[in-house]
N, C-alpha and C positions, 0 to 999 in steps of 0.2 A: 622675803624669800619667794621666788616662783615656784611655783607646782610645777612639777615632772610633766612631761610630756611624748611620754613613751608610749602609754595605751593610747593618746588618741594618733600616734604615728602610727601603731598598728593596727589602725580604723579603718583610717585612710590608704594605705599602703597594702595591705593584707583584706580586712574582714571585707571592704566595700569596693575591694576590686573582685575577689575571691566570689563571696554571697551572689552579686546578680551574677554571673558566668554561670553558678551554678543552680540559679534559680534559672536560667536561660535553657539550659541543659534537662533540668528536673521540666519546664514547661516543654517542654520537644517532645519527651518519654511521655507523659500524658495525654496531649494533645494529640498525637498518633498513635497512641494506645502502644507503641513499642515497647513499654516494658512490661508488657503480657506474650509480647513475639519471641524477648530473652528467653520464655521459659520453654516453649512449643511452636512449631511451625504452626501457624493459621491461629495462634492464641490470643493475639487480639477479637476474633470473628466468635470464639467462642467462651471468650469473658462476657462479649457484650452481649450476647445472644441470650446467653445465663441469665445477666442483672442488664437490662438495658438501661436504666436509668445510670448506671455507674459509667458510663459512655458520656450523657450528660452534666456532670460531677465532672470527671476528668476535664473536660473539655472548661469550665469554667474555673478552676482550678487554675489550667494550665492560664489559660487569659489572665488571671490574679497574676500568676507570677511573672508576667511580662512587663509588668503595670509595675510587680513591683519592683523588676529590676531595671528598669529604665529610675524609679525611683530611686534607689540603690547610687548608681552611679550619677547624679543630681546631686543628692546628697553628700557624696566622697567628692563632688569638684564645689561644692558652698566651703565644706568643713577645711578644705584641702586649701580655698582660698579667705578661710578665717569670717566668712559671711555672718552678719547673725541672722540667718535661716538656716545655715551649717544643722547645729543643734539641732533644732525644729523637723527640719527634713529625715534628719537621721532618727530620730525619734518616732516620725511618723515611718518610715522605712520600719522600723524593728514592730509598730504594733500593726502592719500592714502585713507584716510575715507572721506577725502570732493571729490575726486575723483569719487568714486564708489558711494557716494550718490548722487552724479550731472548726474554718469552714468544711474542710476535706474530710477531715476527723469526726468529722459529728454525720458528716455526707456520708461516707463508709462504715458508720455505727448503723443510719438510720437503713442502709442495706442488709448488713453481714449482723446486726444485734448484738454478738460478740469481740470484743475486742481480740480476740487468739484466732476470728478466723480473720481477720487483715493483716495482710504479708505487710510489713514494717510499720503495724500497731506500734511497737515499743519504739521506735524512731519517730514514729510524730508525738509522742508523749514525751520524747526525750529533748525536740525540739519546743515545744510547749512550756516544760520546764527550764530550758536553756536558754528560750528566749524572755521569761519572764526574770530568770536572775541578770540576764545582759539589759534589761530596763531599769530594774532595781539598782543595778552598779553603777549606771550609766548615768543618772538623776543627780545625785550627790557629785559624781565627776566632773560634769558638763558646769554645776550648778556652780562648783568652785571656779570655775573657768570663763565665767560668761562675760568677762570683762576682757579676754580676748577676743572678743568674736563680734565685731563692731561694724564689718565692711557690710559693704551693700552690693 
């Protein structure tokens, strides 16, 4: 009997079209400090005035996530054409995102001390734990499967 193949359609189709767009997106807002502009006129100038190192953080943040959504979409065209680096790539994509989100997170701990005072602390804790149960799932998924995944 063959294994279903739904979740990795919605890998391919959905998560690894989706993810880099909006890693693309989430790198823009950091990188130009825009979403500190969202909240107040001239809010970029005087976030970083406040923490300047958090200027430098964002900035290399933002570069992770370019990096890793060119990886992203690498990944969705291996998987997409059944490569065996498919796997591999998507794999490093998911701990390349839990990477730079541990980066960020521990970057705006080692500023703010507290977790309550970082505006979407609970969102990077919620990607942290989200991306560590989509590695977890994905191991045993992949691993039943590897015997599709042959091309070069």
């Amino acid at each position: 009997m063959q294994p279903t193949m739904k979740w990795y359609k919605f890998i391919i189709y959905v998560q690894l079209i989706l993810a880099p767009l909006i890693d693309l997106l989430n790198a823009y807002t950091t990188i130009t400090g825009a979403a500190y502009e969202a909240e107040m006129t001239g809010g970029k100038n005087i976030v970083y005035n406040m923490y300047p190192s958090l200027e430098t953080i964002d900035k290399v943040y933002g570069f992770l996530l370019i990096g890793i959504a060119v990886l992203g979409f690498i990944a969705r065209q291996k998987l997409a054409k059944y490569s065996n680096l498919g796997p591999k790539l998507y794999f490093a994509f998911l701990g390349a995102t839990l990477g730079a989100v541990l980066f960020y997170l521990i970057g705006l701990l080692s500023i703010f001390h507290e977790p309550e005072q970082i505006a979407g602390a609970s969102q990077l804790f919620g990607n942290v734990i989200g991306l560590i149960i989509l590695i977890c799932v994905n191991i045993p998924y992949f691993k039943n499967r590897e015997h599709l995944f042959v091309n070069d």
